[in-house]
C-alpha positions in Angstrom: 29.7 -2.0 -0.8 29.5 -1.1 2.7 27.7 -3.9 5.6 24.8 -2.4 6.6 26.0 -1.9 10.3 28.1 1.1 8.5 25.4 2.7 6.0 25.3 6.0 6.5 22.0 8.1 5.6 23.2 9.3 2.4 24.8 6.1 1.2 21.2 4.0 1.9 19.4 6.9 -0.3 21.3 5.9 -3.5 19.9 3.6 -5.9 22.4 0.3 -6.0 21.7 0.1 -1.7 17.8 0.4 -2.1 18.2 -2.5 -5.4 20.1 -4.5 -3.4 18.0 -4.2 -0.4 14.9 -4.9 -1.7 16.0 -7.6 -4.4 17.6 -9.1 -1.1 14.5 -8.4 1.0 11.5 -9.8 -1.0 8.7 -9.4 1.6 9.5 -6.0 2.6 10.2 -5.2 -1.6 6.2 -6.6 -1.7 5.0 -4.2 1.4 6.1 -1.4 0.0 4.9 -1.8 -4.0 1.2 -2.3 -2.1 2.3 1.4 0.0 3.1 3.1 -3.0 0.1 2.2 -4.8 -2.1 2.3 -2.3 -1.2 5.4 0.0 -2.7 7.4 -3.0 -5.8 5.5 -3.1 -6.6 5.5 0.7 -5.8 9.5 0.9 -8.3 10.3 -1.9 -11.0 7.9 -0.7 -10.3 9.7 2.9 -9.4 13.5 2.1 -9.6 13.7 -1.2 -6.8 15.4 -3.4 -5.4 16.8 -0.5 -5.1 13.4 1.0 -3.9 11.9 -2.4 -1.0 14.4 -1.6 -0.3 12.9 1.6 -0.3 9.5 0.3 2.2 10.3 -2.4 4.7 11.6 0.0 4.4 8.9 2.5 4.7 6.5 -0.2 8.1 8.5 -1.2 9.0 8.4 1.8 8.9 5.3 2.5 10.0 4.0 0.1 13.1 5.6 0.0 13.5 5.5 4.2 12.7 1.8 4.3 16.6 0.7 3.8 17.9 3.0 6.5 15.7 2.1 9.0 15.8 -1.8 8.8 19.5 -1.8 8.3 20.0 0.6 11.4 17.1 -2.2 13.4 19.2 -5.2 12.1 
């Protein structure tokens, strides 16, 4: 497994790097469980379906993008 100094984009978007990320990083693993349930809630109460939408993808997003971007701070 590569340090995370020398993750590359496509190597943090595969499933082993984001389980050992997040079982490593148990504050940010709790963070994001409350983003990807409740993005979706926030965008319908907000903007309805269309904002349900909107908080589906940023929850994907973020989910997935999470690794790369702490690594790449750290």
């Amino acid at each position: 497994m590569n340090s995370p100094s020398d993750l590359s984009f496509t190597e943090s978007l595969k499933s082993t790097q984001r389980q050992h990320f997040y079982e490593g990083n148990r504050p940010i693993a709790i963070v994001m469980i409350l983003i990807v349930f409740l993005a979706p809630l926030v965008g319908v109460m907000m903007r309805g379906v269309s904002g349900a939408v909107w908080g589906v993808v940023l929850s994907v997003f973020a989910y997935y993008l999470t690794p790369y971007v702490v690594f790449k701070w750290r």
